[in-house]
Structure formats: structure tokens, C-alpha cells
C-alpha positions as CSV (number, residue, x, y, z in Angstrom):
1,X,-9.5,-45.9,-257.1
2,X,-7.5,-42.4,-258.4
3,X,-4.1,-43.2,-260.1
4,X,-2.3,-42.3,-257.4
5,X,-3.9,-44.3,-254.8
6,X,-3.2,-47.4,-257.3
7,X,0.1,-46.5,-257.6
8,X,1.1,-46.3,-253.3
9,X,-1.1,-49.6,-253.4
10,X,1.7,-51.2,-256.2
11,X,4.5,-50.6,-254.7
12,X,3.3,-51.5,-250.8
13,X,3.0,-54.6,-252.3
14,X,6.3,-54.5,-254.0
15,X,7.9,-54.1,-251.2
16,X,6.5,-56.5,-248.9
17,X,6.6,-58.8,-251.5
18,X,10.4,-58.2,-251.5
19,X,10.6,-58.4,-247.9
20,X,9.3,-61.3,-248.1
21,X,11.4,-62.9,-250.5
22,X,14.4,-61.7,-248.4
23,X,13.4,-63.0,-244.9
24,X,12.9,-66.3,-246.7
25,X,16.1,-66.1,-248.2
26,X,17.8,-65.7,-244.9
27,X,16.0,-68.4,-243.4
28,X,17.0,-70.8,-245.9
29,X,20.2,-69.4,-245.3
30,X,20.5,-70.5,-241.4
31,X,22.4,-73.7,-240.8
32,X,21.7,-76.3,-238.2
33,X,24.5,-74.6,-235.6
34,X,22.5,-71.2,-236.0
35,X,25.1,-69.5,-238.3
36,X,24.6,-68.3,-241.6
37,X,25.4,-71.1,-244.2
38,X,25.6,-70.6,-248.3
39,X,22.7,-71.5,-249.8
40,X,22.3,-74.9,-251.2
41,X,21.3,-74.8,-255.0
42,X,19.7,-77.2,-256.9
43,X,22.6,-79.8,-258.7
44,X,23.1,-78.4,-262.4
45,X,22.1,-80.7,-265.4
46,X,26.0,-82.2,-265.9
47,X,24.8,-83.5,-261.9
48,X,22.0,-84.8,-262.5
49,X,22.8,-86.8,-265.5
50,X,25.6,-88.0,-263.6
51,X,23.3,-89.6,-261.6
52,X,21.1,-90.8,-264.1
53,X,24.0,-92.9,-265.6
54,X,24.8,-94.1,-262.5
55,X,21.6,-95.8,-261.9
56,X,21.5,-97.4,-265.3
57,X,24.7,-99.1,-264.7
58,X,25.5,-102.3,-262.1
59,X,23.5,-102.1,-258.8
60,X,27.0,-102.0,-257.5
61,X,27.6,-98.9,-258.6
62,X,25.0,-96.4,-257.2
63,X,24.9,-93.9,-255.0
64,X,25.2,-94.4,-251.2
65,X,21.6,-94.7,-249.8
66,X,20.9,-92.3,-246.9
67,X,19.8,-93.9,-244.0
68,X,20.0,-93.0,-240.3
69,X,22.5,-94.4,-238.0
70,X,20.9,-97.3,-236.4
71,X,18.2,-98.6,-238.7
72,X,18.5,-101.9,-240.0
73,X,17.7,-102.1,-243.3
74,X,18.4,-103.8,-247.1
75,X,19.1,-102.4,-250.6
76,X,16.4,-102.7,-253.4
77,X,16.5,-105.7,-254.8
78,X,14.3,-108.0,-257.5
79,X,11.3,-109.8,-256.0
80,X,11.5,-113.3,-254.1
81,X,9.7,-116.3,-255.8
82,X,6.3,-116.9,-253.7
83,X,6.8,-119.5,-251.9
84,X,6.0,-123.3,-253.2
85,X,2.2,-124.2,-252.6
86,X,0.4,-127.4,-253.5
87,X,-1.7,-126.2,-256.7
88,X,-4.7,-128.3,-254.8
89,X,-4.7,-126.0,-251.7
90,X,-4.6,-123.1,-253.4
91,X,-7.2,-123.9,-255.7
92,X,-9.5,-125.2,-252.9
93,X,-8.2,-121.5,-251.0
94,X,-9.5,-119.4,-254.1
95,X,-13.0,-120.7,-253.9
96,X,-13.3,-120.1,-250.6
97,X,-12.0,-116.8,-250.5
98,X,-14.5,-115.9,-253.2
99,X,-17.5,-117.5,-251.7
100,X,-20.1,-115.6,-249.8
101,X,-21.2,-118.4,-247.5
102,X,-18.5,-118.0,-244.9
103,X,-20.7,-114.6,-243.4
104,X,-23.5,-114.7,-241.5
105,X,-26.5,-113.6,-244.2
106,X,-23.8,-115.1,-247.2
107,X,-23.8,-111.7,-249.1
108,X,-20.0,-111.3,-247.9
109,X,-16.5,-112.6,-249.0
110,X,-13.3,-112.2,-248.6
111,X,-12.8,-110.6,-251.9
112,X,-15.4,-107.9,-251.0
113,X,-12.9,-106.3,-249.0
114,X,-10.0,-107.4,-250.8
115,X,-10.7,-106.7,-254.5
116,X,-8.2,-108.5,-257.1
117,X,-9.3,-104.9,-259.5
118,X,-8.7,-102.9,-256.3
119,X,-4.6,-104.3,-255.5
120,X,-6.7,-106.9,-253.2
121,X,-8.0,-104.1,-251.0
122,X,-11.2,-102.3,-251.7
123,X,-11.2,-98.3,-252.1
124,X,-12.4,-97.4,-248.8
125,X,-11.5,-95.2,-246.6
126,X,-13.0,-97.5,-243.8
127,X,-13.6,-101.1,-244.4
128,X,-17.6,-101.7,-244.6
129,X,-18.7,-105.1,-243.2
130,X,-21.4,-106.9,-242.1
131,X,-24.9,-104.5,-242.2
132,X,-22.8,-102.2,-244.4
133,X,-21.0,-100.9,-240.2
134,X,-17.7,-99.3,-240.8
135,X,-14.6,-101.0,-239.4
136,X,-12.3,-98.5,-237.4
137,X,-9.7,-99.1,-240.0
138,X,-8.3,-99.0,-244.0
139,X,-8.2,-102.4,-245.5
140,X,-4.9,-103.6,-245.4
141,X,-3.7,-104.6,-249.3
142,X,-2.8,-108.1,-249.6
143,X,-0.2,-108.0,-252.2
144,X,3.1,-110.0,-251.2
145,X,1.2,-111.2,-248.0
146,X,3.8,-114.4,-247.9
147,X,6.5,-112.4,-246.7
148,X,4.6,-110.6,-243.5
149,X,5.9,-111.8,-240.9
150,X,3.0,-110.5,-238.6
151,X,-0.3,-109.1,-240.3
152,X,-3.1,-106.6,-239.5
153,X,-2.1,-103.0,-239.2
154,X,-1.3,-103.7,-235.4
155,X,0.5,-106.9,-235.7
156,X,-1.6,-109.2,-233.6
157,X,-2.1,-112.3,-236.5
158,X,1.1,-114.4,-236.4
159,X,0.3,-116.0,-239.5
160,X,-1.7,-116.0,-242.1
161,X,-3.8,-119.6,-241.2
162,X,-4.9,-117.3,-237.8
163,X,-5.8,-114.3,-239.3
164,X,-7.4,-115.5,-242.2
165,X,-10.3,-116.6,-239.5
166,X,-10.3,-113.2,-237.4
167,X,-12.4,-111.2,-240.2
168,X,-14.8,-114.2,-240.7
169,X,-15.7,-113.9,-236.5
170,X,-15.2,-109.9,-236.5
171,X,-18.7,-109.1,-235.4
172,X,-18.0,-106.0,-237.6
173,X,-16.8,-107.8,-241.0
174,X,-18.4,-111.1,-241.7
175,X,-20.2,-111.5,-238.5
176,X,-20.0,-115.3,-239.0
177,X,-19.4,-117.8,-235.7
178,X,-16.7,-120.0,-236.7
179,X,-18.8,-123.0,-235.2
180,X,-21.6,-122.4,-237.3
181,X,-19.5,-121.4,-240.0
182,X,-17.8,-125.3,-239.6
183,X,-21.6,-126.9,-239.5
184,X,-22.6,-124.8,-242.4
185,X,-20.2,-126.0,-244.8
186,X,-20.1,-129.5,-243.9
187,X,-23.8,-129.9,-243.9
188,X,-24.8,-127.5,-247.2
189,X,-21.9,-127.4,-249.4
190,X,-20.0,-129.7,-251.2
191,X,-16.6,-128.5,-249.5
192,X,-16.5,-132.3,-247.6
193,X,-15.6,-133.4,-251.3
194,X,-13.6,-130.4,-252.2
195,X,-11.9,-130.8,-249.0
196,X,-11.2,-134.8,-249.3
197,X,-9.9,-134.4,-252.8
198,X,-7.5,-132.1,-251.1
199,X,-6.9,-133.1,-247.4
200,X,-7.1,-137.2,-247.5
201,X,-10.9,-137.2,-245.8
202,X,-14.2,-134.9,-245.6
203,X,-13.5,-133.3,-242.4
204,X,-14.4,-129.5,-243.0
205,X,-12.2,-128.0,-240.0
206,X,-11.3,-124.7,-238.6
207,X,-7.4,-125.4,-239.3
208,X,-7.9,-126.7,-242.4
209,X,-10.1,-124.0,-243.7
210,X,-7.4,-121.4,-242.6
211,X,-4.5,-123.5,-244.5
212,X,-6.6,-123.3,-247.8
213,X,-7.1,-119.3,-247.5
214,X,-3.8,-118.6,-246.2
215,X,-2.4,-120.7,-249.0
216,X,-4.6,-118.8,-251.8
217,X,-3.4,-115.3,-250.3
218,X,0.3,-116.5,-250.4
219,X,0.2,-116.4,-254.1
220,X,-1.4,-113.3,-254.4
221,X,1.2,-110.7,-255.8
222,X,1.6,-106.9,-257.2
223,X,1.4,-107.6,-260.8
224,X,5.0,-107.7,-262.7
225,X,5.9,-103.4,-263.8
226,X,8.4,-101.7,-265.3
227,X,10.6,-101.4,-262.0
228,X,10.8,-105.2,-261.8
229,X,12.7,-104.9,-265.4
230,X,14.9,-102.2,-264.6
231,X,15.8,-104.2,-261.2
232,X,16.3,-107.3,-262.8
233,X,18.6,-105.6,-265.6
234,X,16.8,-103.8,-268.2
235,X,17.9,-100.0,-267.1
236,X,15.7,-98.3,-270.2
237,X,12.9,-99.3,-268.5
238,X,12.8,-96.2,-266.5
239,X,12.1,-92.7,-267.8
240,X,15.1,-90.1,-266.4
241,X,12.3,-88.8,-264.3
242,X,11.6,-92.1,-262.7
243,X,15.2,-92.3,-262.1
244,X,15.7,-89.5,-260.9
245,X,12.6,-90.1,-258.0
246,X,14.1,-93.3,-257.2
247,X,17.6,-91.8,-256.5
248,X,15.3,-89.6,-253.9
249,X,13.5,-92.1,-252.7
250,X,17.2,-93.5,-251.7
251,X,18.7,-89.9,-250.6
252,X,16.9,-87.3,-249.8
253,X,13.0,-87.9,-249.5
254,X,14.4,-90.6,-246.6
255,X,12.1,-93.3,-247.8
256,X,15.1,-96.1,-247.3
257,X,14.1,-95.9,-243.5
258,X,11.2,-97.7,-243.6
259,X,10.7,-98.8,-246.9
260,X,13.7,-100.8,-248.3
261,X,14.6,-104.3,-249.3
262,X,12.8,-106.2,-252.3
263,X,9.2,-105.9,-250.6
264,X,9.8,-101.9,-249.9
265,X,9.4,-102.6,-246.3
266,X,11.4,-103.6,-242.9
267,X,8.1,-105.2,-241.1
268,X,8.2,-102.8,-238.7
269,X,6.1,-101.0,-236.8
270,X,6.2,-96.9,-236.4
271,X,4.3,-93.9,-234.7
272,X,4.5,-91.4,-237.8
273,X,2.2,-88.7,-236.7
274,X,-1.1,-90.4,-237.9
275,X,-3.0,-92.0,-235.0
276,X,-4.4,-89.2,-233.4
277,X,-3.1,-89.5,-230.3
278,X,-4.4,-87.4,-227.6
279,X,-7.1,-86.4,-228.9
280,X,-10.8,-87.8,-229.7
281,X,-10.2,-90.1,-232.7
282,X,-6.8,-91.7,-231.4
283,X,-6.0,-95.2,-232.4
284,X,-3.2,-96.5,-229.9
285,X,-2.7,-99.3,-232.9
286,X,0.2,-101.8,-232.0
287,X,-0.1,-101.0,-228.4
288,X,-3.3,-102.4,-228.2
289,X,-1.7,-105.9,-229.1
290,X,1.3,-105.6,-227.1
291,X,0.5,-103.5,-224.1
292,X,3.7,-101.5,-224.3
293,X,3.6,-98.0,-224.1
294,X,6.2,-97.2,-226.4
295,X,4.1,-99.0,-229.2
296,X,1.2,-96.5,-228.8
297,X,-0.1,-95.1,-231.9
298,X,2.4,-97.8,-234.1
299,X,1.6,-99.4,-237.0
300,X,3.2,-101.9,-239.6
301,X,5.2,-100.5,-242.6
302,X,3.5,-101.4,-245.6
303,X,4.6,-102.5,-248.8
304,X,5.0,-100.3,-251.4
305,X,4.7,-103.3,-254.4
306,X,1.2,-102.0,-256.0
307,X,1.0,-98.9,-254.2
308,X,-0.5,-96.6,-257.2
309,X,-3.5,-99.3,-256.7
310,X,-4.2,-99.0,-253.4
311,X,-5.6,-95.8,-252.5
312,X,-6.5,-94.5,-250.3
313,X,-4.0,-94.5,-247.8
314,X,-2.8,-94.6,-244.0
315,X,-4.1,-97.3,-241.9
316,X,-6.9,-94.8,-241.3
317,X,-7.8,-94.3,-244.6
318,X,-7.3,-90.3,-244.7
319,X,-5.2,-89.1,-247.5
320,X,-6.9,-90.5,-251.0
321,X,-4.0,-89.7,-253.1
322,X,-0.6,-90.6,-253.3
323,X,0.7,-87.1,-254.1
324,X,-1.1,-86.4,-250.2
325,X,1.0,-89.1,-249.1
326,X,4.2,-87.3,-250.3
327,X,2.7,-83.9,-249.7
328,X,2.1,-85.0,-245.7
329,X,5.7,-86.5,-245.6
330,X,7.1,-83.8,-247.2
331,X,5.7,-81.3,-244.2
332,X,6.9,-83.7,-241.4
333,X,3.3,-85.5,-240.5
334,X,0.8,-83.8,-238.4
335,X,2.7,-82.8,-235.0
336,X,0.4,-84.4,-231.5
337,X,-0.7,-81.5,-229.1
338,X,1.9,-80.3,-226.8
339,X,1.1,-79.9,-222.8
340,X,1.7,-76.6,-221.1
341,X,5.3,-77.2,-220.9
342,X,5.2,-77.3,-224.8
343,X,5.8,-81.3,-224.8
344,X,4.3,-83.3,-226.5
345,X,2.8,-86.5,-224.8
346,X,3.8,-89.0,-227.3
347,X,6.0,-87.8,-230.1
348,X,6.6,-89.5,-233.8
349,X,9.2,-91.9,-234.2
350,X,12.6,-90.1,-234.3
351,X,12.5,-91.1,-238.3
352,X,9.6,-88.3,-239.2
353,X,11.2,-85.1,-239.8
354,X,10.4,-82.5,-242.7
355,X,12.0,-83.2,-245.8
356,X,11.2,-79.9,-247.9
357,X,11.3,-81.5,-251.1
358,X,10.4,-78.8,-254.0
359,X,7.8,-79.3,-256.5
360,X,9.8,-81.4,-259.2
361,X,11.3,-83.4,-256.7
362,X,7.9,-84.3,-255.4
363,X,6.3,-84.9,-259.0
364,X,9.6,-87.6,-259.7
365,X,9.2,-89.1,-256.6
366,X,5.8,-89.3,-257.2
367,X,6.8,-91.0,-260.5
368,X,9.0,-93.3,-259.5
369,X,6.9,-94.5,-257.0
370,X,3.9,-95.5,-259.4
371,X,6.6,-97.3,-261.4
372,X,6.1,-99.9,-258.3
């Protein structure tokens, strides 16, 4: 290519480069009404220092959260105590939930889908059960289980003594009949002594098999970090950088909408964009419990106690990483198809909306989040 030629080719470039830079300038500068608005720039050092002190003094004395009008929700607080359990019953709860005898060929456990190493999940995209089938589903972490007030990704176990059975039947998980399951215990195990050292006599039941798992998996818990000291008092136990992601995890990034409160969750049950509704691979999730339309494509909040543990993420299992969380978040969550009239069939919950967080912002929020 002559000089010349290289040189036109420069400063084409240069100029739509500039172009560019100035269309995006005056979009950024277009306020909700439509009319120009100054730009917003980011706060200066004195600001954000500010802030930083703020958060290292009384609870009392932090910045507003931002939540929208209309959602019930709690400020961050320290962890409950797990509730009291006889040490017997959860003992007796622990073996079983480690034994591979309650699935039909005994090579599965509870704990192969829920992995203490793993946050009590297992690493999956897809849970993998019985003849190594995948489940339509992630494997829901069961960290601070206790305080669910209704469990599975959909909602349809109304305790933890009911749905500690549902995986052991799922033809897809353990594959074992709870019948058999009964028999098999009470004739080839020692569980009638385990279980009259524990329950009074050696009746190996249904009910009482769910009250020693569901009494295990109420003690199971997001191992003590760094935020639990700085909730509980100790304010140096946060970087600046982690501060400065949990003040946007409290402004800004939104996250107080769904994800507040000591467990970093309402319990409640949203359509974010994820289920695929509409199209091939949908999931109508909590409708499929309740029937309702207006719960199609909804699932429950997590917590996010252990959430740098539990990857990947989504109750589909999509995004491995939690920066892909934040990254998908960030854009607004994929949008559902739209009908000729541009509609779309079944919009997101009115909560999803693009945040446009910048790079830094993303990397503390990132930060304070792993900090959980």
C-alpha cells in the first residue's frame, strides 16, 4: 500500500472513530424525558472516600439503599443462629445423607449432588443422576437451607422433611422407590438400631427418614468470611474495593431488590429473562407448581451466602462464572422474542432493567460479592 493510500486510510479512521466517540457522547447525554441532560461523571476520590468511611462506621449511618417503590425488603444484617437440633438426629441425618444405599443400584447419595467441597452443590451445569441422565436443572446449593421457606428452584417442597424424599423417588436422580427404599433399610442395614437409639423403637419410616435428613441439612451453612466480621463489627475486614462493591450492591447495581436481608435473599420468586420462554428450551419453572400464569418462567431467589463456591450459575446452569452473572445483569438479561406487534409474550419482571455499570464498578462488585 503507497504512502498516500495509507495515509487517506489513517485519517478515515480517524474520523469515524471520532464520530463515534461523539454520537456516543450525545447518547449518554439524553435524559429519560428525551432532552439533553449534563453528563454524569464518575464521583471524584474526596466522594468516594466519603463513602468508604461511611461504611466503616455504625450500620446506622450508611447510605440510603436504592430499592424500588414497592418491594419489600430488609437491610444487611449478621447471620441468624441455625436453628436448635437434637445432636442425635442430626447425626443419624449425616449418615444417611452420605450413604449410597438410599438409590436404586446404591452408587448414589445425597452428597453426590450436594458436595460439602462444592458449597453442597456439585459443579454441574445439569444435575447427573441415576444412569449418569441429566436432570433438566442446576443443583440448587444447600447452604442456609433452614431459612427456605419453600425449596426447589420452583417452589413446590414445603419443607425440608418432603423434599428431602422427592430426589430419592425422582426416576432421574436416585431412581429409588420409597417402599423398597423402607424394606431395604430395615431388612439390610443396621439403621433399626441407629434409628431406635434415636427415635424410642426400630421402625425405619418414611417420616422419620425425612426428619433425620432435613435435620442434617438444617445445619449445613456458608462457612464463616470476612463479611460476617465486618457485619458483626470489625470494619477493617473489608478492602476499600470490597466496600466500595458493597455500597453498589446497595445503590446502583440494584441487587437490594432481590437479594437483601441477612440470607441475601427475599424467598421470592422472579422471571429475570432466563427461562427461555417461547422458544424450544423454555422452562415455565414456578408455574409449573402453581398453575398461574403470571409465575411462568419464575424461579426462587437464591442466597448469595457462599456464592463464589457455587458455580455455575442460574437455575439452568448457563453462565459458569460469576463475573457472567454480573456481566448478564449488567446488559439487562436476555430480552424474550417479541410478536409482530413488537410485544413480547411474557416480559421480565419489572425489576430487570440494564444497569450499565463500567468496568471498575463491575470488578468491586465482583469483589465484594466473593467476600460472601
Amino acid at each position: 500500500m503507497s504512502s498516500e493510500r495509507l495515509g487517506r486510510t489513517l485519517r478515515a479512521a480517524l474520523a469515524t472513530g471520532l464520530l463515534w466517540a461523539a454520537n456516543a457522547g450525545m447518547a449518554e447525554d439524553i435524559g429519560p424525558s428525551g432532552r439533553a441532560s449534563p453528563k454524569s461523571s464518575p464521583p471524584s476520590a474526596a466522594a468516594s472516600d466519603d463513602v468508604t468511611q461511611a461504611y466503616r462506621g455504625p450500620r446506622s449511618g450508611w447510605p440510603a439503599a436504592q430499592v424500588d417503590a414497592g418491594v419489600r425488603w430488609e437491610e444487611l444484617s449478621p447471620r441468624p443462629a441455625l436453628p436448635a437440633v437434637p445432636a442425635t438426629l442430626v447425626t443419624l441425618g449425616e449418615q444417611l445423607f452420605f450413604d449410597p444405599r438410599l438409590s436404586r443400584d446404591r452408587t448414589l447419595s445425597c452428597a453426590s449432588c450436594h458436595a460439602p467441597h462444592l458449597g453442597f452443590s456439585d459443579g454441574r451445569r445439569l444435575a447427573l443422576g441415576q444412569d449418569a441422565q441429566a436432570g433438566p436443572r442446576n443443583t440448587p446449593h444447600l447452604m442456609g437451607v433452614a431459612f427456605v421457606p419453600q425449596l426447589m428452584w420452583d417452589g413446590r417442597a414445603a419443607d425440608l422433611e418432603s423434599q428431602a424424599l422427592m430426589p430419592i423417588a425422582n426416576p432421574v436422580e436416585m431412581a429409588m422407590d420409597l417402599q423398597a427404599l423402607q424394606q431395604r433399610l430395615a431388612r439390610e442395614t443396621d439403621y433399626p438400631r441407629r434409628f431406635k437409639d434415636v427415635f424410642g423403637d426400630d421402625a425405619v419410616t418414611l417420616s422419620r427418614l425425612g426428619k433425620a435428613l432435613a435435620a442434617f441439612e438444617r445445619r449445613i451453612e456458608a462457612p464463616r468470611t470476612r463479611f460476617d466480621d465486618f457485619i458483626e463489627g470489625q470494619t477493617a475486614a473489608l478492602s476499600d474495593q470490597e466496600i466500595r462493591g458493597l455500597h453498589l450492591f446497595r445503590t446502583k447495581a440494584r441487587c437490594m431488590n432481590c437479594h437483601s436481608g441477612p440470607q441475601f435473599t427475599q424467598h421470592e420468586f422472579h422471571q429475570i429473562g432466563m427461562s427461555a420462554l417461547g422458544r424450544r428450551l423454555q422452562d415455565l419453572g414456578r408455574q409449573g407448581t402453581t398453575g398461574r400464569p403470571e409465575d411462568a418462567g419464575a424461579f426462587r431467589t437464591p442466597s448469595l451466602r457462599g456464592i463464589a463456591r457455587t458455580a455455575p450459575y442460574f437455575h439452568n446452569g448457563i453462565t459458569p462464572t460469576l463475573r457472567g452473572v454480573l456481566e448478564s445483569y449488567n446488559a439487562g438479561m436476555p430480552q424474550p422474542p417479541k410478536n409482530a406487534q413488537g410485544l413480547m409474550a411474557i416480559p421480565p419482571s419489572p425489576l430487570i432493567r440494564p444497569i450499565q455499570l463500567n468496568a471498575r464498578e463491575l470488578q468491586d462488585l465482583e469483589a465484594f460479592l466473593r467476600t460472601l
